[in-house]
C-alpha positions as a printed Julia matrix, in Angstrom:
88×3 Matrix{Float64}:
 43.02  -44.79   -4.54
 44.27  -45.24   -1.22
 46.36  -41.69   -0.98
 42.75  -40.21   -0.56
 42.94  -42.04    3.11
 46.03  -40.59    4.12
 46.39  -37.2     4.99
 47.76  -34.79    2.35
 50.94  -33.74    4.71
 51.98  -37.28    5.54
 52.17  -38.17    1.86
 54.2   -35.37    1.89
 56.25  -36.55    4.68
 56.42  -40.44    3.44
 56.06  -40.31   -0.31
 53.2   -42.99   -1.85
 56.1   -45.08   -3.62
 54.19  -48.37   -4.4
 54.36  -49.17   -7.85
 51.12  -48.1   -10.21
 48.39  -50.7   -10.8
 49.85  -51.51  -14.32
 53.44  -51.6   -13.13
 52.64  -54.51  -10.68
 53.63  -57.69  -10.87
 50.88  -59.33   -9.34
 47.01  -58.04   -8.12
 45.13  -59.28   -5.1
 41.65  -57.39   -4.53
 42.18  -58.92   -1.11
 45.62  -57.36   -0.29
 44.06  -53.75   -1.38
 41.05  -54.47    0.15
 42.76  -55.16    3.48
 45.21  -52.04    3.4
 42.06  -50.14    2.94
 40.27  -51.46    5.69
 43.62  -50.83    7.74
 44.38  -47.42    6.76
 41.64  -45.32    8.87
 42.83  -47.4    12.53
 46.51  -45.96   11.86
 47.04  -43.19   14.17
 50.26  -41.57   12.56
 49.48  -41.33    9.24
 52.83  -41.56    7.9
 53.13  -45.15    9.74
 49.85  -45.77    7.16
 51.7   -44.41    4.0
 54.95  -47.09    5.18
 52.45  -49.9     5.52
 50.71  -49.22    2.29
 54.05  -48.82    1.03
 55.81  -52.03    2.45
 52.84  -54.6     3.06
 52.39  -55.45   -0.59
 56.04  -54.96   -1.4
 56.25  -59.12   -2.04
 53.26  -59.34   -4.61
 53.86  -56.16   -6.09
 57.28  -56.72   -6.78
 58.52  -60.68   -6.75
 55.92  -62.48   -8.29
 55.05  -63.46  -11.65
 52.33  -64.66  -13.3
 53.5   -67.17  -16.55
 50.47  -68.7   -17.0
 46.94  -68.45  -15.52
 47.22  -70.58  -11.95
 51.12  -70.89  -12.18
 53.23  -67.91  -10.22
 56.86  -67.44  -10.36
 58.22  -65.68   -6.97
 61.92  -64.64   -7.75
 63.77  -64.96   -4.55
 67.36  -63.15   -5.46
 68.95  -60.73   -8.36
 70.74  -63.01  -10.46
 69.65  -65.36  -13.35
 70.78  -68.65  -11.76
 69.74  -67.97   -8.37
 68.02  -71.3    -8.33
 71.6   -72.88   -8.51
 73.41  -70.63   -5.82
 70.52  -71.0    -3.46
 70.26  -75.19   -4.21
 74.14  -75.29   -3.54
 74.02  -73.58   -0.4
């Protein structure tokens, strides 16, 4: 969707690497919206394919949805993170 923005040698250069739609862990029509609207004002186009890649790293790969209006955000890569983080 947004690769179409980005010049075909930049992609190239800095590979597309966010995950696909289905593989994300969380949508927001705003978040896309707004790296759409941001992509054309980008003069280096592979500085556009690292901020489509990096701005909606959080959403697309932290956050869970359990239930509709509750979101989990994992904040570290082990089970009982919440009791190492609560002890420090």
């Amino acid at each position: 969707m947004l690769n179409s923005l980005i010049p075909t040698l930049a992609v190239a250069l800095v590979p597309d690497v966010r995950p696909a739609y289905d593989s994300r862990k969380f949508h927001s029509t705003a978040i896309d919206d707004f790296i759409a609207s941001s992509i054309p004002k980008f003069k280096d186009p592979e500085l556009a394919t690292l901020f489509q890649n990096t701005f909606p790293n959080t959403l697309d790969t932290t956050i869970y949805s359990a239930t509709a209006g509750d979101s989990f955000i994992i904040t570290g890569d082990i089970d009982a993170m919440w009791l190492r983080d609560s002890c420090n």
